[in-house]
PDB file with SEQRES, HELIX, SHEET and CRYST1 records, atoms N, CA, C and O in Angstrom:
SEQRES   1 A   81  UNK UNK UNK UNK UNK UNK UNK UNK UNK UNK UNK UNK UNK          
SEQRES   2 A   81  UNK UNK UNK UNK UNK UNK UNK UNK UNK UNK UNK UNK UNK          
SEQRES   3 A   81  UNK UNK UNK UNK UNK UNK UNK UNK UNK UNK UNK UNK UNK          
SEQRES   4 A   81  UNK UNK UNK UNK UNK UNK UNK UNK UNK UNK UNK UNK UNK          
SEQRES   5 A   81  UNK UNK UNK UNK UNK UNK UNK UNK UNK UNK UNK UNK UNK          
SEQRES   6 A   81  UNK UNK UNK UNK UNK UNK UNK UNK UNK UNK UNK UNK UNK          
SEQRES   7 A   81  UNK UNK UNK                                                  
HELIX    1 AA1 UNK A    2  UNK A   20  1                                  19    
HELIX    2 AA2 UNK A   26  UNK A   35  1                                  10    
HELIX    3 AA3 UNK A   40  UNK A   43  1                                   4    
HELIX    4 AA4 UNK A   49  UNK A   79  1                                  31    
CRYST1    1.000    1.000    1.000  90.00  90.00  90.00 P 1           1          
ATOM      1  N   UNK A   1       1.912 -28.955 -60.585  1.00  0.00           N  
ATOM      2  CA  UNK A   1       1.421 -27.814 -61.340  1.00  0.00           C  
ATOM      3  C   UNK A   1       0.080 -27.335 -60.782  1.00  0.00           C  
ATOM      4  O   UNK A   1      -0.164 -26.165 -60.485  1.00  0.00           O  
ATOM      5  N   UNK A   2      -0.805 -28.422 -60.667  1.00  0.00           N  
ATOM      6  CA  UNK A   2      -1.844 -27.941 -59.966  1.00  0.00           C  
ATOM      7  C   UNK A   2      -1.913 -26.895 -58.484  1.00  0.00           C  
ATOM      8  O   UNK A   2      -2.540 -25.839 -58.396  1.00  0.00           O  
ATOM      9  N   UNK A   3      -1.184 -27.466 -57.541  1.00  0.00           N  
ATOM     10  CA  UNK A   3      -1.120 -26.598 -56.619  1.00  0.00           C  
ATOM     11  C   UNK A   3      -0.188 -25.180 -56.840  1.00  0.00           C  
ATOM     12  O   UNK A   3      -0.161 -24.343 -55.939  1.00  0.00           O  
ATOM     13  N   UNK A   4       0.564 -24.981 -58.096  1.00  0.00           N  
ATOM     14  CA  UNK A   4       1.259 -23.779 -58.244  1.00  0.00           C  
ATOM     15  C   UNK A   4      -0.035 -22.940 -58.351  1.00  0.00           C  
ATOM     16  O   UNK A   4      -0.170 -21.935 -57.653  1.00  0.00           O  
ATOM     17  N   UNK A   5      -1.198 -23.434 -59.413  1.00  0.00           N  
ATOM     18  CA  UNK A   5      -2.110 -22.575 -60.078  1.00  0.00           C  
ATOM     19  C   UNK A   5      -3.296 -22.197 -59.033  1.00  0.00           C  
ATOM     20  O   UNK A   5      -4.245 -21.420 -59.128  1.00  0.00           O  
ATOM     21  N   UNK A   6      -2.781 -23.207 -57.825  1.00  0.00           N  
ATOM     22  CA  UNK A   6      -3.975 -22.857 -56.740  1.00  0.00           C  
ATOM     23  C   UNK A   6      -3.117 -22.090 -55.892  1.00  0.00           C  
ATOM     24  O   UNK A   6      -3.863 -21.391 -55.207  1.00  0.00           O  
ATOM     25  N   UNK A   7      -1.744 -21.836 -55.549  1.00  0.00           N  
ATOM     26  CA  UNK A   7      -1.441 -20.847 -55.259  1.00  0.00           C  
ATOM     27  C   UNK A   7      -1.052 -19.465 -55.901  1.00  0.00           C  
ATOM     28  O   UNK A   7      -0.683 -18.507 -55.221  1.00  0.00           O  
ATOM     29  N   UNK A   8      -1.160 -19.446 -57.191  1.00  0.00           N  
ATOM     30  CA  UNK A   8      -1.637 -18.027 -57.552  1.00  0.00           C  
ATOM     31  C   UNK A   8      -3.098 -17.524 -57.456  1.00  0.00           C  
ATOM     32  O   UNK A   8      -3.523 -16.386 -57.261  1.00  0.00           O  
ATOM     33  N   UNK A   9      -3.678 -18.578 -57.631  1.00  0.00           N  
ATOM     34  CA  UNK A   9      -5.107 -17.965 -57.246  1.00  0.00           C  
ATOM     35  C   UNK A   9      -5.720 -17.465 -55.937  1.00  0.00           C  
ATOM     36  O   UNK A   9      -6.621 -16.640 -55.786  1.00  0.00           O  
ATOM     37  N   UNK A  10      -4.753 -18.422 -54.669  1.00  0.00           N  
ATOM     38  CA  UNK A  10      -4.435 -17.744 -53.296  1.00  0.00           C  
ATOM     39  C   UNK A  10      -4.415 -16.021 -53.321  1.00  0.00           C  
ATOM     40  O   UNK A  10      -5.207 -15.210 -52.842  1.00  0.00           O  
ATOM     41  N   UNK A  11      -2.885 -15.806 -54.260  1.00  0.00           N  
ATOM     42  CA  UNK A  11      -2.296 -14.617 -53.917  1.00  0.00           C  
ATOM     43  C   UNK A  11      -2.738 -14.015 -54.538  1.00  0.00           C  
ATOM     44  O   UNK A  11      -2.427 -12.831 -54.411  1.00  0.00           O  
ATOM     45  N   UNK A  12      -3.771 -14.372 -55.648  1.00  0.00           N  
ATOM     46  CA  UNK A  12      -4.777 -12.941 -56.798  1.00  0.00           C  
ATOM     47  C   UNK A  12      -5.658 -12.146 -55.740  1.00  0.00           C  
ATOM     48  O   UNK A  12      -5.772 -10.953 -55.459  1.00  0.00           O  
ATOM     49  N   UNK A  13      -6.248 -13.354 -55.261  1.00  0.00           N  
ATOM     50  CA  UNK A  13      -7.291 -12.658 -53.987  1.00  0.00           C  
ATOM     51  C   UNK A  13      -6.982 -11.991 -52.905  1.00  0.00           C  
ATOM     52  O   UNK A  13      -7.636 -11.067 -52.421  1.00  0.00           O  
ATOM     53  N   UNK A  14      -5.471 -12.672 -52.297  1.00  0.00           N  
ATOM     54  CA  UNK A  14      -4.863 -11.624 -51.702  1.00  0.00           C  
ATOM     55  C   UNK A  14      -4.751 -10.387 -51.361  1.00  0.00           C  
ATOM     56  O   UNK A  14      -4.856  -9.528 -50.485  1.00  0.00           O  
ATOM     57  N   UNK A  15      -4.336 -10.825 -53.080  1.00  0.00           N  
ATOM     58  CA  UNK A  15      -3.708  -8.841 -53.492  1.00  0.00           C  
ATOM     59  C   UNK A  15      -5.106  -8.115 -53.663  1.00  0.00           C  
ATOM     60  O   UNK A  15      -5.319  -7.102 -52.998  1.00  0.00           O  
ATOM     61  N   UNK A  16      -6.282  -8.713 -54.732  1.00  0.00           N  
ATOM     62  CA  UNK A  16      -7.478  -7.636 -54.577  1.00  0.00           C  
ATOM     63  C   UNK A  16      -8.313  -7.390 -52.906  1.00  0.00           C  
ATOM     64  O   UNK A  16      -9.065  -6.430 -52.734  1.00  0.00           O  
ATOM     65  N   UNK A  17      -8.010  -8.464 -51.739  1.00  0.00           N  
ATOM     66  CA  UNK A  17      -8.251  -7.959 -50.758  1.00  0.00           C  
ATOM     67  C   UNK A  17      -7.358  -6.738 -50.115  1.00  0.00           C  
ATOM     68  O   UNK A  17      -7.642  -5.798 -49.372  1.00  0.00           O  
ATOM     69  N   UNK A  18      -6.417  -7.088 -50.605  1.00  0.00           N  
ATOM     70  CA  UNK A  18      -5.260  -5.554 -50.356  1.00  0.00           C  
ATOM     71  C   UNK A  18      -5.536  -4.482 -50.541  1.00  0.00           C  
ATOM     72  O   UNK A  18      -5.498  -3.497 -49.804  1.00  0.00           O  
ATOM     73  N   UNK A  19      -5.982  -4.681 -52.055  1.00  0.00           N  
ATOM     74  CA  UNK A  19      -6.446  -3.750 -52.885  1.00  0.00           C  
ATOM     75  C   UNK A  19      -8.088  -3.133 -52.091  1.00  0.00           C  
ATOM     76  O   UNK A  19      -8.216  -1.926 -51.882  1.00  0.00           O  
ATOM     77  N   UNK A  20      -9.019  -3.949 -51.788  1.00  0.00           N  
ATOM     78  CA  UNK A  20     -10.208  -3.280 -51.674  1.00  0.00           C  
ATOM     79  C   UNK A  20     -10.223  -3.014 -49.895  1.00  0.00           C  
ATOM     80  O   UNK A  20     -11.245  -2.529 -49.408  1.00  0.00           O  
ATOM     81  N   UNK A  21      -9.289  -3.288 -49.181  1.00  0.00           N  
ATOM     82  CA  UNK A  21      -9.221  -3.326 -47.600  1.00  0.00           C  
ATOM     83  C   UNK A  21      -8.296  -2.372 -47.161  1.00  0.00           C  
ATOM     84  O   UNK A  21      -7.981  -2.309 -45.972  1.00  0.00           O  
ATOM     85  N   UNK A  22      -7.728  -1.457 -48.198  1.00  0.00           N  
ATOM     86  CA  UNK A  22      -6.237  -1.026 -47.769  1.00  0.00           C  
ATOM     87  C   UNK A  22      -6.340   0.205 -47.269  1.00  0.00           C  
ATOM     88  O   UNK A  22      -6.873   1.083 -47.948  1.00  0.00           O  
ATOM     89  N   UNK A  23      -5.719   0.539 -45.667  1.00  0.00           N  
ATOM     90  CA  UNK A  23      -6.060   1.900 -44.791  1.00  0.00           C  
ATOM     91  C   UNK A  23      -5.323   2.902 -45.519  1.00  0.00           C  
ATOM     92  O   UNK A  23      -5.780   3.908 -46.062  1.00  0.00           O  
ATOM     93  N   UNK A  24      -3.940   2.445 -45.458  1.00  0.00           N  
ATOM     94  CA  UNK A  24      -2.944   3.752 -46.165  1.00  0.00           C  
ATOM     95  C   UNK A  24      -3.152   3.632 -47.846  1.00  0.00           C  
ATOM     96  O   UNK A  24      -3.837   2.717 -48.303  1.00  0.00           O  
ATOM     97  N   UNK A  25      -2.663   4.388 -48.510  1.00  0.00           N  
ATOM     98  CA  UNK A  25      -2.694   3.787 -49.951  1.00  0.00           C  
ATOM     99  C   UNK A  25      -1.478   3.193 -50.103  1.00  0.00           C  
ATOM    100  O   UNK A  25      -1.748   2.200 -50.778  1.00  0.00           O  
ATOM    101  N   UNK A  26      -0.346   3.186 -49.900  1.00  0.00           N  
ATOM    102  CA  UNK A  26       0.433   2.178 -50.210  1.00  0.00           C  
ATOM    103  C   UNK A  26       0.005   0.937 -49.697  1.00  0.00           C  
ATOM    104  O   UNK A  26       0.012   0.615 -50.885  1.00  0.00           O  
ATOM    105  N   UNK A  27      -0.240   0.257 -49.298  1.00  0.00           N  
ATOM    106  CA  UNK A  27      -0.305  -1.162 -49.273  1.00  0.00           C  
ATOM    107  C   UNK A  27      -1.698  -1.178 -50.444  1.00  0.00           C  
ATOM    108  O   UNK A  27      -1.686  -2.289 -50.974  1.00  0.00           O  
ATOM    109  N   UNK A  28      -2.289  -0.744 -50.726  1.00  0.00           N  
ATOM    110  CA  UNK A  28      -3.235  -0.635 -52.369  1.00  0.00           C  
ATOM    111  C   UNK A  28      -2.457  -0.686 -53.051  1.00  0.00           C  
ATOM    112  O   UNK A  28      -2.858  -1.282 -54.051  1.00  0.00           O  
ATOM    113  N   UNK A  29      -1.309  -0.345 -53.154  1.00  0.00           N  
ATOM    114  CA  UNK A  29      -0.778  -0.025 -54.596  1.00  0.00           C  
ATOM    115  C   UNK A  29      -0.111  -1.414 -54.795  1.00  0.00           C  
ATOM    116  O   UNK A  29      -0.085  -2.254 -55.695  1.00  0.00           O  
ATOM    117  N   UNK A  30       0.434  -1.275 -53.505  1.00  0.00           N  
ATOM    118  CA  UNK A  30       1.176  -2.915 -53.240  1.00  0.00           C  
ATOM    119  C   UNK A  30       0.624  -4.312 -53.318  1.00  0.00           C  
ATOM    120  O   UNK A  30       1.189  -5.356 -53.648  1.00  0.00           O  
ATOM    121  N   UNK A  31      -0.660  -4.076 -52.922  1.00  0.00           N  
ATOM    122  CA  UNK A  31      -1.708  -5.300 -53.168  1.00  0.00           C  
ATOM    123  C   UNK A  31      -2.094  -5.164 -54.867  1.00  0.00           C  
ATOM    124  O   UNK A  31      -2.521  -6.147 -55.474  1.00  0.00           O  
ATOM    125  N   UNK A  32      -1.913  -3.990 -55.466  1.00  0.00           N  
ATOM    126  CA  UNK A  32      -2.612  -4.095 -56.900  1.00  0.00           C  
ATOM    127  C   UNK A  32      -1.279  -4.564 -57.444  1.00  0.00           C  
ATOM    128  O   UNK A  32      -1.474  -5.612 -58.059  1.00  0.00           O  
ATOM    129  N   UNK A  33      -0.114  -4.242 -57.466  1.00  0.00           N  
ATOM    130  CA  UNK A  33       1.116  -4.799 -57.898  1.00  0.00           C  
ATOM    131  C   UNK A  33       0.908  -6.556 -57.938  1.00  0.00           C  
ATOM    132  O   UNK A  33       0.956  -7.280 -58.932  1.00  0.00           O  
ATOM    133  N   UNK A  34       0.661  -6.951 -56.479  1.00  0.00           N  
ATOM    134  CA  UNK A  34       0.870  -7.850 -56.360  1.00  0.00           C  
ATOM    135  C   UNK A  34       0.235  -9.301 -56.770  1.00  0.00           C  
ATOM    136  O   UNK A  34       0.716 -10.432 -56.846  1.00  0.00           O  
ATOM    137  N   UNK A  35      -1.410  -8.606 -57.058  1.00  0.00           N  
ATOM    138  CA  UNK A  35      -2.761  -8.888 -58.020  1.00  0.00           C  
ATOM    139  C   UNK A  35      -2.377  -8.816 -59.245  1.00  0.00           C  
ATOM    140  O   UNK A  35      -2.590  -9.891 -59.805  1.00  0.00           O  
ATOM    141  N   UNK A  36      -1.750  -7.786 -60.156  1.00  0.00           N  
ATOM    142  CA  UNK A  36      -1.514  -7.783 -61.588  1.00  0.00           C  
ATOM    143  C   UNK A  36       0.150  -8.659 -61.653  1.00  0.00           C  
ATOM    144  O   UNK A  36       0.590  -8.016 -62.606  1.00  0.00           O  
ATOM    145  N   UNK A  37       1.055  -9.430 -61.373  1.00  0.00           N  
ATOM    146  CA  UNK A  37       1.954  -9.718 -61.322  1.00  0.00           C  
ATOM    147  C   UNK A  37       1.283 -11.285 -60.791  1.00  0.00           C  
ATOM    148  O   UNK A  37       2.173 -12.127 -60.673  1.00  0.00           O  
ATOM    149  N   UNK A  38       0.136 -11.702 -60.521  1.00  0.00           N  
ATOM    150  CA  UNK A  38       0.086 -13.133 -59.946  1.00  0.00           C  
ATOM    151  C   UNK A  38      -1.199 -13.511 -60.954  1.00  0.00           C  
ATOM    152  O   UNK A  38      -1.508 -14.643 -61.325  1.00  0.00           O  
ATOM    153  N   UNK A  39      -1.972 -12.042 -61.350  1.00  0.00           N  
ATOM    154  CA  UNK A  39      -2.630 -12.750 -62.956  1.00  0.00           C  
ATOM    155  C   UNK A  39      -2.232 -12.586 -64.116  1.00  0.00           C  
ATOM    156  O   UNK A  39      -2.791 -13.014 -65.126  1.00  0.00           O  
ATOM    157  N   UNK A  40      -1.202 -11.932 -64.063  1.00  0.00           N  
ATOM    158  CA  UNK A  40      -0.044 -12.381 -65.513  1.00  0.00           C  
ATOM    159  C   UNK A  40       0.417 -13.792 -65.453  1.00  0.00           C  
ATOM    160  O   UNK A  40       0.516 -14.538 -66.428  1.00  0.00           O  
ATOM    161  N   UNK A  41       0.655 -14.051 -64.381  1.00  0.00           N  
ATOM    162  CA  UNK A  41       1.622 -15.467 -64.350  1.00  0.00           C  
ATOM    163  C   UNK A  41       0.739 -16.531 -64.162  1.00  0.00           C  
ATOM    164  O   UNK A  41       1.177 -17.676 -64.051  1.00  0.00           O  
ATOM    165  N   UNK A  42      -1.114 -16.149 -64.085  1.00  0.00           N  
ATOM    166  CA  UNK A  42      -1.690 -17.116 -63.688  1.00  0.00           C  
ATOM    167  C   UNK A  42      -2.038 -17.377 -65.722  1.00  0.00           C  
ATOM    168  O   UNK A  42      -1.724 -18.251 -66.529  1.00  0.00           O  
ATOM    169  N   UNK A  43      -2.553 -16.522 -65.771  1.00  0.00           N  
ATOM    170  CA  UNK A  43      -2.716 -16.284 -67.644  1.00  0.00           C  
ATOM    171  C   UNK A  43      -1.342 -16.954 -68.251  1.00  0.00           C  
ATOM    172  O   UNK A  43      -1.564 -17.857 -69.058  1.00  0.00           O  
ATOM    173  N   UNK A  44       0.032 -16.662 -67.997  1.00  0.00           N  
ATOM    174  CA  UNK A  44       1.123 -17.263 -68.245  1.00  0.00           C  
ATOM    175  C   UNK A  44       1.303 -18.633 -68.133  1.00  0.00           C  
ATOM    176  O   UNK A  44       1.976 -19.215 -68.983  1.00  0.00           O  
ATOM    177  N   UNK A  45       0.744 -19.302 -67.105  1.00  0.00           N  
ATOM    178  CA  UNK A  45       0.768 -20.857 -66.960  1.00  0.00           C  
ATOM    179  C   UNK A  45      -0.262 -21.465 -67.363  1.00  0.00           C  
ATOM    180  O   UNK A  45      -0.405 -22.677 -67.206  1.00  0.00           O  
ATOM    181  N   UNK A  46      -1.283 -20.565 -68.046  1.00  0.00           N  
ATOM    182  CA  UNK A  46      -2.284 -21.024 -69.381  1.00  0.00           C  
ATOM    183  C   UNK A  46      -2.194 -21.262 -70.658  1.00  0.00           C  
ATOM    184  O   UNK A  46      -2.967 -21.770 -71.470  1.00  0.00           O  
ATOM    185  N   UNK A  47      -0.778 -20.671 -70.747  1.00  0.00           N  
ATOM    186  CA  UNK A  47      -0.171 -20.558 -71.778  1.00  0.00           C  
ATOM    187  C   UNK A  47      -0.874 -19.320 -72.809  1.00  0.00           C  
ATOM    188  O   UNK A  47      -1.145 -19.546 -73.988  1.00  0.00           O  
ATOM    189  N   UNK A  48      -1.046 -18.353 -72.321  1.00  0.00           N  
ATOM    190  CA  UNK A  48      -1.583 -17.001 -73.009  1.00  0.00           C  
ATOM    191  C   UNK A  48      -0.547 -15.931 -72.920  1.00  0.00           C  
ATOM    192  O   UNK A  48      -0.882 -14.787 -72.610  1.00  0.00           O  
ATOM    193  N   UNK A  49       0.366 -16.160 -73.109  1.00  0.00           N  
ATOM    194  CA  UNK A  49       1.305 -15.273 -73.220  1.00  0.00           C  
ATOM    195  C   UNK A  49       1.105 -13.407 -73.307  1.00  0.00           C  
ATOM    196  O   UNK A  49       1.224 -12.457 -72.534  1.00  0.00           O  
ATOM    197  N   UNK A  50       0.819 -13.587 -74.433  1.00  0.00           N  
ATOM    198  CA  UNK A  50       0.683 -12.461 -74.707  1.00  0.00           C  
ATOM    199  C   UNK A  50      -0.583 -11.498 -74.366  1.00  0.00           C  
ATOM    200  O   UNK A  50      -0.643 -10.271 -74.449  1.00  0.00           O  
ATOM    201  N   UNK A  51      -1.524 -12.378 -73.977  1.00  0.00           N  
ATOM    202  CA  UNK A  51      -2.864 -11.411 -73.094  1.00  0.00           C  
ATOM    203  C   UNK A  51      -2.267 -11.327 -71.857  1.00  0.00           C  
ATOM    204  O   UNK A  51      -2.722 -10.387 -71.205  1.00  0.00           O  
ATOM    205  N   UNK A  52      -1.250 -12.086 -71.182  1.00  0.00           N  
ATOM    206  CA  UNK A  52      -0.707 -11.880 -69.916  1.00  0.00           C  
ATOM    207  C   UNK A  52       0.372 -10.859 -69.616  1.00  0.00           C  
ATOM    208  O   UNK A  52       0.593 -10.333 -68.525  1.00  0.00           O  
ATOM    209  N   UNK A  53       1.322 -10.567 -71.332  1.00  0.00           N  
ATOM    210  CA  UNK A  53       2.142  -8.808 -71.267  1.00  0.00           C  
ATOM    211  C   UNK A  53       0.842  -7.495 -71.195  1.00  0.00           C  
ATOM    212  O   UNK A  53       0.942  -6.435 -70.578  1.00  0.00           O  
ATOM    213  N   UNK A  54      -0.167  -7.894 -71.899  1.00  0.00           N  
ATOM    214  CA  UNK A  54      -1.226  -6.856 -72.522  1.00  0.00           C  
ATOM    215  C   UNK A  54      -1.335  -6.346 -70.779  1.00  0.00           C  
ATOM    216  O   UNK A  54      -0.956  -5.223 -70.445  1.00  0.00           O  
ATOM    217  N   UNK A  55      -2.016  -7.545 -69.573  1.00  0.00           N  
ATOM    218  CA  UNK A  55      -2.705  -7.260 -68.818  1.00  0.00           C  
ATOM    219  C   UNK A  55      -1.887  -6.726 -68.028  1.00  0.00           C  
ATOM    220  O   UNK A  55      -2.093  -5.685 -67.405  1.00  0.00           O  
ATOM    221  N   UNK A  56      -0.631  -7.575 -67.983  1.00  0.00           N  
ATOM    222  CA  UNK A  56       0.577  -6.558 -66.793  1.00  0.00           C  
ATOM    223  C   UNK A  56       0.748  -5.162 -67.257  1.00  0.00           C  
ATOM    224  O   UNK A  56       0.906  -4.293 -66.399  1.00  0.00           O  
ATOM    225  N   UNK A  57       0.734  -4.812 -68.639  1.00  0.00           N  
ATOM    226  CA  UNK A  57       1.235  -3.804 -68.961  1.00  0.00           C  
ATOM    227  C   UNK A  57       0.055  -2.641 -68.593  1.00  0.00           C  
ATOM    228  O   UNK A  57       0.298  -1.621 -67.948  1.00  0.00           O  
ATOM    229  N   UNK A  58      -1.304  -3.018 -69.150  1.00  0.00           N  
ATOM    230  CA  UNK A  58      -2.165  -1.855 -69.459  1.00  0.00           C  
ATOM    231  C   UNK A  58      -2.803  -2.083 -67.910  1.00  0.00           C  
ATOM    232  O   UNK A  58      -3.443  -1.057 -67.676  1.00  0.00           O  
ATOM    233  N   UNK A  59      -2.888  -2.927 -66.846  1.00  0.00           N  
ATOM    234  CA  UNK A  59      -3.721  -3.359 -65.540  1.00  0.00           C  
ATOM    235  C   UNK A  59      -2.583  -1.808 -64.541  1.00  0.00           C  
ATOM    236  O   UNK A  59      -2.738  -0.686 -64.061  1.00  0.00           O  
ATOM    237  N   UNK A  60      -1.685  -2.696 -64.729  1.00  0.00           N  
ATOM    238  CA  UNK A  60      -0.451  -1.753 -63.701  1.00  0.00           C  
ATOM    239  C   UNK A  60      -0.354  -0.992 -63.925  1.00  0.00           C  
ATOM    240  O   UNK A  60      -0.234  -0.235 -62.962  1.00  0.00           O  
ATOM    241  N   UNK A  61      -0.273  -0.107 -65.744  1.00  0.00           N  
ATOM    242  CA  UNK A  61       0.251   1.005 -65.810  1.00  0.00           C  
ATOM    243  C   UNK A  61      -0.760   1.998 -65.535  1.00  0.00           C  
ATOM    244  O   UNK A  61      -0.434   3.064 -65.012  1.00  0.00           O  
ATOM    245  N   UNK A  62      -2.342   1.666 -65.939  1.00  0.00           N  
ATOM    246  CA  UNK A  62      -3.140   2.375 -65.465  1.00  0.00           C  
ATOM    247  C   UNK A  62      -3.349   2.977 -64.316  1.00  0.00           C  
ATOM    248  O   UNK A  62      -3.429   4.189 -64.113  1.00  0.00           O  
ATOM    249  N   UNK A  63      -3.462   1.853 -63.346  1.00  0.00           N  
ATOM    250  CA  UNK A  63      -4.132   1.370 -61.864  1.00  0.00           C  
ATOM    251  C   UNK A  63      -2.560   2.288 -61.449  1.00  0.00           C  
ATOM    252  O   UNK A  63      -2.387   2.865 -60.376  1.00  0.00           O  
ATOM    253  N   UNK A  64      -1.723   2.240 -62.386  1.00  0.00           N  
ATOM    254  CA  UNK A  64      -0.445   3.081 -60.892  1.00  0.00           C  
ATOM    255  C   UNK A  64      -0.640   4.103 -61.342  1.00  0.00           C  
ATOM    256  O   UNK A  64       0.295   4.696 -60.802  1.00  0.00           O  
ATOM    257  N   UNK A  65      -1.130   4.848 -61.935  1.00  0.00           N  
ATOM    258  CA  UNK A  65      -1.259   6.245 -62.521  1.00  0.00           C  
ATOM    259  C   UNK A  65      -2.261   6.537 -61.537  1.00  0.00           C  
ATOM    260  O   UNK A  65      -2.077   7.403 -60.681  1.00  0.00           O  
ATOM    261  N   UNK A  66      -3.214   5.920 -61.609  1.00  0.00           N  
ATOM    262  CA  UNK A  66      -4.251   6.510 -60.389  1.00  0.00           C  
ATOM    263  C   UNK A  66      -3.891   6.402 -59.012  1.00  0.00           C  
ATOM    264  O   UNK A  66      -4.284   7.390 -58.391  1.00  0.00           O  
ATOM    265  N   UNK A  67      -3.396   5.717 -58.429  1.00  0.00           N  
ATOM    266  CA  UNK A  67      -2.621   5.621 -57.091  1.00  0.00           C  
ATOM    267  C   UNK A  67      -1.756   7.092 -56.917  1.00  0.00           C  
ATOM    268  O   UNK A  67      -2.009   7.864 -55.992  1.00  0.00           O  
ATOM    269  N   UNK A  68      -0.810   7.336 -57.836  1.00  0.00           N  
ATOM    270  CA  UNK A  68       0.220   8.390 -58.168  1.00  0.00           C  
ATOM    271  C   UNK A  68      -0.431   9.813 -57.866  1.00  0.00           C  
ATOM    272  O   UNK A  68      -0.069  10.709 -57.103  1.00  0.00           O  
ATOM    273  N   UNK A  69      -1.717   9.689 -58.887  1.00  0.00           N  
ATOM    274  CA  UNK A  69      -2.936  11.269 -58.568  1.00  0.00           C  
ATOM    275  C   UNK A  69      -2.980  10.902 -57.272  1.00  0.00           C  
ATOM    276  O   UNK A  69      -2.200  11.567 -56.590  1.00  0.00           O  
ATOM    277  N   UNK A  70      -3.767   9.870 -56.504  1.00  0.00           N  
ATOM    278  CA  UNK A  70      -4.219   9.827 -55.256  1.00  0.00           C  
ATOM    279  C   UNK A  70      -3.086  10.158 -54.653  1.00  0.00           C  
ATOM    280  O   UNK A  70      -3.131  11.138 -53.910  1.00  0.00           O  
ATOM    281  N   UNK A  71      -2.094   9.602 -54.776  1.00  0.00           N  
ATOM    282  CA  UNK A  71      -0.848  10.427 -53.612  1.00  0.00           C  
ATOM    283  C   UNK A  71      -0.715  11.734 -53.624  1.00  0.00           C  
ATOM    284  O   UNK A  71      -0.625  12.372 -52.575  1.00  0.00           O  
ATOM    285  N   UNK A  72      -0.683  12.381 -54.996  1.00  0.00           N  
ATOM    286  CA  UNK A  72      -0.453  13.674 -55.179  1.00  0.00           C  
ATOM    287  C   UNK A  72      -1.700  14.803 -54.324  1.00  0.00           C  
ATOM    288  O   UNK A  72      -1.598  15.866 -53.711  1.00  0.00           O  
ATOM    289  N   UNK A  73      -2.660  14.037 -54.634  1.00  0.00           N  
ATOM    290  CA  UNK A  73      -4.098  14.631 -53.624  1.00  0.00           C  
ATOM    291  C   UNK A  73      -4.082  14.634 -52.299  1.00  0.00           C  
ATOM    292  O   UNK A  73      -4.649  15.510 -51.647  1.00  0.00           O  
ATOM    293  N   UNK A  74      -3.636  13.965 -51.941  1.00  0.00           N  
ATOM    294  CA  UNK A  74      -3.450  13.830 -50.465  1.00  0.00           C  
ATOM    295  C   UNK A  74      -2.355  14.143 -49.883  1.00  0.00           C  
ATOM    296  O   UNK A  74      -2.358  14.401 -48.679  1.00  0.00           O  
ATOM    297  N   UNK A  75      -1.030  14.185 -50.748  1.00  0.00           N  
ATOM    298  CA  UNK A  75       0.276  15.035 -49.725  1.00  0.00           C  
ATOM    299  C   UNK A  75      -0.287  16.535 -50.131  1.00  0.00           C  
ATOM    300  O   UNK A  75      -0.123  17.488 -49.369  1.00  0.00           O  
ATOM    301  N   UNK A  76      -0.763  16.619 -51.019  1.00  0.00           N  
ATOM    302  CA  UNK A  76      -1.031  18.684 -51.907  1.00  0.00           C  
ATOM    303  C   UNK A  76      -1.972  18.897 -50.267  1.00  0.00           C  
ATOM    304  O   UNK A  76      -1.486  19.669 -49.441  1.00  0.00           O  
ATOM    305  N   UNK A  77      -3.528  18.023 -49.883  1.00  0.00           N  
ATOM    306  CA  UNK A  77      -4.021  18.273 -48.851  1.00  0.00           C  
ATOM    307  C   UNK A  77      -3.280  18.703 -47.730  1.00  0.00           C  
ATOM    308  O   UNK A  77      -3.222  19.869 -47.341  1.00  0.00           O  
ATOM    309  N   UNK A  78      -2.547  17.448 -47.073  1.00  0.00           N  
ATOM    310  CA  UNK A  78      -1.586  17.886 -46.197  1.00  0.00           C  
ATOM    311  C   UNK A  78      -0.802  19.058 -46.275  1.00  0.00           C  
ATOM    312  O   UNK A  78      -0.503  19.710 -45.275  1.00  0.00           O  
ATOM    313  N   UNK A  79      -0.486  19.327 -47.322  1.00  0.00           N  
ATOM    314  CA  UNK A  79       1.076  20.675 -46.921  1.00  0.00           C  
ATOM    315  C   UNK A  79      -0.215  22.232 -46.824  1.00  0.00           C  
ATOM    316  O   UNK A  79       0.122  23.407 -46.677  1.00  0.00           O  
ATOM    317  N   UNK A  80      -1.258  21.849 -46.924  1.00  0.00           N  
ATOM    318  CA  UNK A  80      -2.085  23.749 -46.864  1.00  0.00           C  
ATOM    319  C   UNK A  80      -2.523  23.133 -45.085  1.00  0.00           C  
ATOM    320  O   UNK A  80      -3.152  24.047 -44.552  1.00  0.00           O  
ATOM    321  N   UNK A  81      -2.402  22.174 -44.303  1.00  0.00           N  
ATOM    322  CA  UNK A  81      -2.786  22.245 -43.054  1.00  0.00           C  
ATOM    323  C   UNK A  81      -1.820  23.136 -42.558  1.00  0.00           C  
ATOM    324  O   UNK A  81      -1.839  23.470 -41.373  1.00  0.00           O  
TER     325      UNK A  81                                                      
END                                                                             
């Protein structure tokens, strides 16, 4: 068990290096996916259940809404070149 919880904590940092290193924005979105989906399950094997639906739900649904604008900003840029 111990080393499960040290490998989610691996892949939390992972994903927020994804998240704060990322050239294109998809691999951001993909690293924040992959950050909110490895601290649900890290909160989950704490046995916090339910702060761990709260955080997947309100972390991701936010954080992909803003990714979504940012795409929309940047293909709208592209098509007036």
């Amino acid at each position: 068990m111990t080393y499960f919880v040290l490998f989610l904590g691996l892949c939390f940092v992972l994903g927020g290096l994804a998240v704060a290193y990322n050239l294109p924005l998809y691999s951001g979105e993909v690293g924040l996916v992959l950050a909110s989906i490895v601290g649900s399950g890290w909160l989950l094997s704490l046995g916090v259940s339910f702060m761990s639906l709260v955080l997947f739900m309100v972390y991701l649904g936010g954080m992909s809404m803003d990714y979504v604008y940012s795409f929309s900003l940047v293909a709208d840029s592209l098509q007036r070149l």
